[in-house]
C-alpha positions in Angstrom: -50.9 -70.7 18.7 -50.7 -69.9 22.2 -50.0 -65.7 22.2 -48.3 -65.3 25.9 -46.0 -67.4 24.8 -44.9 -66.1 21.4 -44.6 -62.5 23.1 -42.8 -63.8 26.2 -40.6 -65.2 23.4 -40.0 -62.0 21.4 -39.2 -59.9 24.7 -36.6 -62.6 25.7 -35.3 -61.4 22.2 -36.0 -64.4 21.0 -36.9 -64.9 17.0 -40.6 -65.6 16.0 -40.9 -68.1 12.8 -42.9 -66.8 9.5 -45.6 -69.0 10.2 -46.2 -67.6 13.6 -46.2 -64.5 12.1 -48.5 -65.2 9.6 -51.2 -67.0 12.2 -51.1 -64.1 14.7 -51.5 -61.2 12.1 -54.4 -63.2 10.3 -56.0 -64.0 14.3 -55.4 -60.5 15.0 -57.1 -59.2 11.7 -59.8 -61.1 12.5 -60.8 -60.5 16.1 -59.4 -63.7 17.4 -56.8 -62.2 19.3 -57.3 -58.9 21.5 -55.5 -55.4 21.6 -54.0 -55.7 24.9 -51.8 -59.4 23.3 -51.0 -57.4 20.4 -49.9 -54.2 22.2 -47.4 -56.4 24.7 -46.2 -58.2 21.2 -45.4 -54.6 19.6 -43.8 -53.1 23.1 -41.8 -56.4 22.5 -40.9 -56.3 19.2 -40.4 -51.9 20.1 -37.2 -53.3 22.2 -35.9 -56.2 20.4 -37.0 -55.9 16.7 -37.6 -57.6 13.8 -34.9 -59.7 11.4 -35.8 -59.2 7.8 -37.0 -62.6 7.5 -39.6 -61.9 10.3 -40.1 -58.4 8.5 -40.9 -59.8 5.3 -43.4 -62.2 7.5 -45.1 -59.8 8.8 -45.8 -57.5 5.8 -46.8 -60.7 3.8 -50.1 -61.2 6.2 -50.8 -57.9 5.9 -51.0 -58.3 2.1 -53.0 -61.6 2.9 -55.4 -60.0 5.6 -57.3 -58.1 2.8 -57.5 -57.6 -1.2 -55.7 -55.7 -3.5 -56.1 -53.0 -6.2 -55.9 -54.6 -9.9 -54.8 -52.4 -11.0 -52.3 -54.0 -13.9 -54.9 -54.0 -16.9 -54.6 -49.8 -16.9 -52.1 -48.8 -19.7 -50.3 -46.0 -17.8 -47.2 -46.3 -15.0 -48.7 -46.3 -11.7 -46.7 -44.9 -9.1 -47.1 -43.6 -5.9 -45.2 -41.6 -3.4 -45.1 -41.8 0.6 -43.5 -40.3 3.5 -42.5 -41.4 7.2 -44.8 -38.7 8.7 -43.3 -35.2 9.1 -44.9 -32.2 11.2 -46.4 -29.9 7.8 -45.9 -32.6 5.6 -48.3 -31.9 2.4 -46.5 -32.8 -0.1 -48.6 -35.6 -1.1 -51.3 -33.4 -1.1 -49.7 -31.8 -4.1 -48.0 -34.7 -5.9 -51.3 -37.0 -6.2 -53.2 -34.4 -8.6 -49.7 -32.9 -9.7 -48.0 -36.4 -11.0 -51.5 -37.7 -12.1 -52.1 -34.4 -14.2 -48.6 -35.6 -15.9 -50.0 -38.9 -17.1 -49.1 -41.1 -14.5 -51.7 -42.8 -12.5 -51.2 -42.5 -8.8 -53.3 -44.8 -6.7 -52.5 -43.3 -3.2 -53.2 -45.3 -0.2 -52.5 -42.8 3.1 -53.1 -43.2 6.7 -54.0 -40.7 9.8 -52.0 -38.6 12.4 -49.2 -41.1 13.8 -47.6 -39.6 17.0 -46.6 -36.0 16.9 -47.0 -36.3 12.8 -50.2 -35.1 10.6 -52.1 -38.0 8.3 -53.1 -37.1 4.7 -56.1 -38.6 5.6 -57.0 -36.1 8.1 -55.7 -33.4 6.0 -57.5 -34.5 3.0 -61.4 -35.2 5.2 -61.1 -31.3 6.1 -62.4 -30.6 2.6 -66.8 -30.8 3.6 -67.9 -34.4 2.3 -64.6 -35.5 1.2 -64.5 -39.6 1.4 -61.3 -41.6 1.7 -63.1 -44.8 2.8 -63.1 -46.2 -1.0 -64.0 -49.8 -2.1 -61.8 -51.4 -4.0 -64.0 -51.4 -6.5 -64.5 -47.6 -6.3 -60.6 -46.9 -6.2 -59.8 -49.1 -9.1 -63.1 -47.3 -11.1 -61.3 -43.9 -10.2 -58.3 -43.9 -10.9 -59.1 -45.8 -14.7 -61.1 -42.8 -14.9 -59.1 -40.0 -13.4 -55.3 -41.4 -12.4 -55.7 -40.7 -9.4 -57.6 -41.8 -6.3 -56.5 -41.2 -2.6 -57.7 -43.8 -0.7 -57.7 -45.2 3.3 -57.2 -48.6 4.8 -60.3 -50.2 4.7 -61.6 -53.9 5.8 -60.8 -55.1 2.4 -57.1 -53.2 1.9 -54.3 -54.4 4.5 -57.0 -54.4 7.6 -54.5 -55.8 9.7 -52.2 -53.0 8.9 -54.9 -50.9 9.2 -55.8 -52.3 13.0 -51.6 -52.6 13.8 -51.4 -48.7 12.9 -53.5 -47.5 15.0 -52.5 -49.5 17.7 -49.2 -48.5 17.5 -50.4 -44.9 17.4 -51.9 -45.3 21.0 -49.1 -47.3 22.4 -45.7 -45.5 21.7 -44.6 -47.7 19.4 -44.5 -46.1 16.6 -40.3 -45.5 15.7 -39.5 -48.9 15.0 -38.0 -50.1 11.9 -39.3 -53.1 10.4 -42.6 -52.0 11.9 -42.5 -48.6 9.8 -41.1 -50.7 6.9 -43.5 -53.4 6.8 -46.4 -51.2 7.4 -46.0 -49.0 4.5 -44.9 -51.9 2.3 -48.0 -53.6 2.8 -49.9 -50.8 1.5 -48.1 -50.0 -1.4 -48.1 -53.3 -2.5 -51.7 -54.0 -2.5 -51.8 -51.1 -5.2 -50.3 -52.8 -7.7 -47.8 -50.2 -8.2 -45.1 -50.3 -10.8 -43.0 -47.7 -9.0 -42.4 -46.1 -5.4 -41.1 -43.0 -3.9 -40.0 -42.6 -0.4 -39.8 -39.6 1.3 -37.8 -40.2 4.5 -37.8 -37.6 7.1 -34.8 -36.8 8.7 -34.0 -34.6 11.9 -35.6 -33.9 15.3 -39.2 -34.5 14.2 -38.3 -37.6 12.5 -39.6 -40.9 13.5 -36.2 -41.7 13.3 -33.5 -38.8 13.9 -30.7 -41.2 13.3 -29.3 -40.8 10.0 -28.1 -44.6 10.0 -31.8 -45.6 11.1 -32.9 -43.5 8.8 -31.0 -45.1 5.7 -31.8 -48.4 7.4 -35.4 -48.2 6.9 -34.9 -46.8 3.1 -33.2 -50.0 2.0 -35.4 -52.4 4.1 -38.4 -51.1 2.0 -36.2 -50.8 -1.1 -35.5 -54.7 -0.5 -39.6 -55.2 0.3 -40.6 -53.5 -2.9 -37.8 -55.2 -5.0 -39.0 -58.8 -3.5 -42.7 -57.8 -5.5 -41.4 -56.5 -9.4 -41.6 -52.4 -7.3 -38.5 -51.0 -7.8 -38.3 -48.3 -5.3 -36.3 -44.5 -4.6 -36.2 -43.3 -1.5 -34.9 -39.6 -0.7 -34.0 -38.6 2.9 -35.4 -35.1 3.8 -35.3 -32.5 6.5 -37.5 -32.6 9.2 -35.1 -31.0 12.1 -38.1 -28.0 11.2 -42.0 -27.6 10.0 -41.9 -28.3 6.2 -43.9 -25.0 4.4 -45.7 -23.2 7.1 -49.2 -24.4 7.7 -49.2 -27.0 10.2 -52.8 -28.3 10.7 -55.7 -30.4 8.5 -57.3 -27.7 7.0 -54.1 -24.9 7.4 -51.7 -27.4 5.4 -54.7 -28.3 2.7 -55.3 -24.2 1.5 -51.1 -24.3 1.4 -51.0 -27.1 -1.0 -53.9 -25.6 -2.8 -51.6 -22.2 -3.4 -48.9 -24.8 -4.5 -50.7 -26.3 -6.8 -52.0 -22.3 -8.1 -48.6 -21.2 -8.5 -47.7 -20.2 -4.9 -46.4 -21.7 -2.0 -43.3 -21.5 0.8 -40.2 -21.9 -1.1 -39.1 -24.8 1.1 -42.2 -27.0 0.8 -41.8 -26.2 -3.1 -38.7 -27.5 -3.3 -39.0 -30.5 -1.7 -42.2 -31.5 -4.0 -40.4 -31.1 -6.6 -37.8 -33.4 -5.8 -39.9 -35.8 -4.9 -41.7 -35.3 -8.1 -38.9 -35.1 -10.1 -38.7 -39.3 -9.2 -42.1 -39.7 -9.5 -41.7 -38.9 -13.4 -38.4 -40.7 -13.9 -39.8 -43.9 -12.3 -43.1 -43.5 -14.3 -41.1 -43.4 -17.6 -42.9 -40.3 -18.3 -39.8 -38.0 -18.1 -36.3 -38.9 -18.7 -34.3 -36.0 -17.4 -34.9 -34.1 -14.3 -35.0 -31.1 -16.0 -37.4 -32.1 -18.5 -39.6 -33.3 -15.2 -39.3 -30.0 -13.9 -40.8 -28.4 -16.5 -43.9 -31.3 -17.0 -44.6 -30.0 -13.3 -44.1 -26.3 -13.9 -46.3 -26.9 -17.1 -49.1 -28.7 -15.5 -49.3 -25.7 -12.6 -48.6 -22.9 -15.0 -51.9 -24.3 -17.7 -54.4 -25.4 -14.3 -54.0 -28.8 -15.4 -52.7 -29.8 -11.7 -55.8 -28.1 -9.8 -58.5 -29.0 -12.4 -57.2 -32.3 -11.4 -57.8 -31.8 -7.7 -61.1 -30.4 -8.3 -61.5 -33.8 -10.2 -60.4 -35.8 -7.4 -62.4 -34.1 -4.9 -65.5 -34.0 -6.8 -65.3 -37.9 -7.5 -64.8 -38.9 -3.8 -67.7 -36.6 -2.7 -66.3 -33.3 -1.7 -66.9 -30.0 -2.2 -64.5 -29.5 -5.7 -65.1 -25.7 -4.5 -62.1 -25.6 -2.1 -59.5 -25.7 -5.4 -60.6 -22.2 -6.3 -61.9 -20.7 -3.2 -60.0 -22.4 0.3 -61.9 -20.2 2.1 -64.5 -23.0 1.7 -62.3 -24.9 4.2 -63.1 -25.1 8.1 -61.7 -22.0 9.6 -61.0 -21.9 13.7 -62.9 -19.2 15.5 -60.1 -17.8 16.9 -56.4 -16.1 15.5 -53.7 -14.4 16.8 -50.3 -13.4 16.1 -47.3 -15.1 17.5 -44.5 -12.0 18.0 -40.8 -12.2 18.9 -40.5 -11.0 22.6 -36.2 -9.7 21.6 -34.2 -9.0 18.1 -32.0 -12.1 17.2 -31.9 -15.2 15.3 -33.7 -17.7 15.1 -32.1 -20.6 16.1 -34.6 -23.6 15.9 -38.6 -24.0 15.3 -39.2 -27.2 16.6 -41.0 -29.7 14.4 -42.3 -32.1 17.5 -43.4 -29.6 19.9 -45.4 -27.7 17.1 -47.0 -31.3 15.9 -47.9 -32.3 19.4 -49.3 -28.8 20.0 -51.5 -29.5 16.8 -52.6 -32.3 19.0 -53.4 -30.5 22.2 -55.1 -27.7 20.2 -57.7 -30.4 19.5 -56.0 -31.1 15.7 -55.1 -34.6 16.3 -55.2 -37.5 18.1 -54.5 -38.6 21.7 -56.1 -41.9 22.2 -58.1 -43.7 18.9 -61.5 -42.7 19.2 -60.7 -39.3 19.5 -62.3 -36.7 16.7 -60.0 -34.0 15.2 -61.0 -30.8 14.6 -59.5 -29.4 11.1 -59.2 -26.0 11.6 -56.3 -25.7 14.6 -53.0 -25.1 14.3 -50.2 -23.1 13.5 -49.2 -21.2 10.5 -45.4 -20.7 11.0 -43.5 -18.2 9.4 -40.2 -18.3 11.5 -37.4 -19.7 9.5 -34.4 -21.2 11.3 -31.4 -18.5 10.6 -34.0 -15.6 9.7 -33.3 -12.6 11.5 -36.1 -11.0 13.6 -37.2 -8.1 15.3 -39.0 -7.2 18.8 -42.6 -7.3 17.9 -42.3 -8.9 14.1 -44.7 -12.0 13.2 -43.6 -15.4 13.6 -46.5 -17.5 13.5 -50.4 -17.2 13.9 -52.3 -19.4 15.7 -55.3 -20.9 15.0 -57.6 -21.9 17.7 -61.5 -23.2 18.8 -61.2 -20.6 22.0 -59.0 -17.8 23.5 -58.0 -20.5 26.2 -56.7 -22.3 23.0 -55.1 -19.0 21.9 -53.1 -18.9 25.2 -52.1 -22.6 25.2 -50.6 -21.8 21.6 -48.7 -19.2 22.7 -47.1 -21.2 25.4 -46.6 -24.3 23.0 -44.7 -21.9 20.4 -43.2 -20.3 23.4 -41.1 -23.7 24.0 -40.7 -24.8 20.1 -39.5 -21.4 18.3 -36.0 -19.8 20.2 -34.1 -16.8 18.8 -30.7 -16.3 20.0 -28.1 -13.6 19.1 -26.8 -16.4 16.1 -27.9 -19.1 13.6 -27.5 -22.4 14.3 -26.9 -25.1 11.2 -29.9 -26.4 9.7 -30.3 -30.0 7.7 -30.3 -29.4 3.8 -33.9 -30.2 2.7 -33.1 -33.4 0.2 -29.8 -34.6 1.8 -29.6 -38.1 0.3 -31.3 -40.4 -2.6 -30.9 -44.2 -1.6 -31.8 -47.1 -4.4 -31.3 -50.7 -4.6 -27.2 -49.5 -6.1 -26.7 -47.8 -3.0 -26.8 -44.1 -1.0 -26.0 -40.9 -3.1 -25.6 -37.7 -0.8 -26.6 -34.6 -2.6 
């Protein structure tokens, strides 16, 4: 295998064979071939793409780069759900503890801040002592025990996926399809899953704002899972906004804490549930939505969803405390108020410019070895078509110092506008796509 080559090939658009595929990935999981090779090959493949068959390659070594959960001996469905990143994204947060307090085991395999969107990883290592680095062993042991266990990428799960992520993470390749596709395939896959649920993100702070890319990328994972016994739903949600209002590690984990007690920004709320809603079909636990509904409402109303937190926690080393007292979390030194400058409208709250301000508060990540610090961020309560007034609260920022509290004001500056009218927003759950076909709702 001589690597120049095959990525001189793929940037002359040219098609690279499975077993090419397959040696590279393996070579790259291993050490044998070097970031800088495999960052030109993904700048390639960022311009000219991937054909299903070289898709399908490339999430197969992946599989074959590590082990997988066994997870098939366990006598309940195991499902999982995962999203293409949004900016306050928490839902899984919610649904792993949530969908696992319903009988359903939910082995969830996450990753870290990609781009201008926050990792459930990061979210979830805010809580003091909390482990996702699980064995195999460890994770399989957990969820037998528990039904749930949220896990990372280690060297024995997907490591080439693992190494490819972050790469494309530093590089700008992250919004490309059969990348995405294959990436988050090759997780779920190794977890032994009898079900999946997508949540794609659609809008400005997408990965992919085109609705046609966006459906693209449902079916090509539809057709990945359906190629391994997973059948798969996928349902395309808003992102052209902040989902809830907490946008930051620890900010976003106390919000899906109040979720799971009962609470919670109507928007985020609804968009779990959905998601949920599939979750419980696909698990064969619940056969109509409204009879789903009401598991979930049941399993928040009794404590069964956060005494199942508190048991996740607890079993991967943090500090089970946080359920019933956030306050436990890490907290930013500094706060202030965000406060319309004129009466109006607001127009737009812009999901990218928030999640990159995250970032340049010091809440996420600009090159790979950088550490993120869980308490910055934003809490944003500006609404797209809410009507404000000179002076009134839109957001409060969370910061390490006051020159952080001045940068955050010039970030939300540029990302929330008011105007004298509204301006259309996405519905939150636009579309449900399955192997039949697309339903818009």
């Amino acid at each position: 295998m001589i690597v120049p080559r095959l990525i001189e090939r793929k940037r002359d658009g040219e098609r690279l064979e499975p077993s090419e595929i397959h040696e590279l990935v393996l070579a790259y999981a291993d050490g044998r071939v070097p970031d800088y090779q495999m960052a030109a090959l993904l700048m390639a493949i960022y311009f000219n793409g991937l054909d299903r068959g070289e898709m399908n390659a490339l999430m197969e070594a992946m599989l074959e780069s590590g082990r997988r959960l066994d997870l098939a001996r366990l006598p309940l469905p195991r499902i999982d759900k995962h999203s293409t990143g949004g900016v306050g994204d928490k839902t899984s947060l919610i649904l792993a503890p949530l969908i696992a307090s319903c009988g359903v085991a939910v082995p969830m395999m996450s990753g870290r801040g990609l781009g201008h969107t926050g990792g459930t990883l990061d979210k979830l290592e805010s809580i003091p002592g909390f482990r996702t680095a699980l064995s195999l062993d460890e994770a399989e042991r957990q969820v037998a025990r528990i039904g749930c266990a949220m896990l990372s990428q280690t060297d024995e799960i997907v490591p080439a996926d693992r190494k490819i992520y972050a790469l494309r993470d530093a590089t700008a390749t992250v919004e490309v399809i059969p990348l995405i596709a294959a990436s988050i395939m090759s997780k779920k896959i190794s977890e032994s899953l009898t079900g999946l649920v997508l949540d794609i993100k659609r809008g400005s702070g997408s990965l992919l704002p085109d609705l046609e890319d966006e459906l693209e990328v449902a079916r090509a994972m539809i057709d990945l899972g359906a190629s391994h016994g997973c059948p798969v739903v996928a349902l395309l949600t808003a992102m052209d906004r902040p989902l809830g209002e907490a946008c930051g590690n620890a900010l976003e984990m106390v919000e899906a804490i109040d979720v799971l007690r009962g609470a919670g920004p109507p928007d985020l709320i609804e968009v779990t549930t959905a998601l949920g809603v599939e979750m419980l079909i696909l698990g064969t636990v619940a056969t109509t939505r409204d009879g789903a509904r009401e598991m979930m409402r049941d399993a928040i109303a009794t404590g069964r969803a956060l005494t199942k937190l508190e048991e996740i926690i607890d079993a991967q080393g943090g500090d089970a405390r946080v359920a019933r007292d956030p306050a436990r979390l890490p907290r930013a030194p500094h706060q202030a108020n965000y406060e319309a400058k004129t009466d109006g409208v607001v127009q737009s709250v812009d999901p990218r410019a928030i999640g990159y301000g995250v970032i340049a508060l010091g809440g996420g990540r600009r090159n790979m070895e950088d550490t993120v610090d869980p308490s910055v961020g934003f809490v944003v309560t500006a609404k797209p078509g809410i009507r404000v007034e000179k002076g009134q609260r839109l957001a409060t920022i969370h910061a390490r110092s006051k020159e952080g509290l001045a940068l955050g004001r010039s970030i939300l500056d540029e990302a929330i506008v008011t105007g004298d009218s509204a301006v259309g927003a996405l519905p939150l759950v636009s579309h449900r796509v399955t192997a039949r076909g697309v339903e818009e709702l």
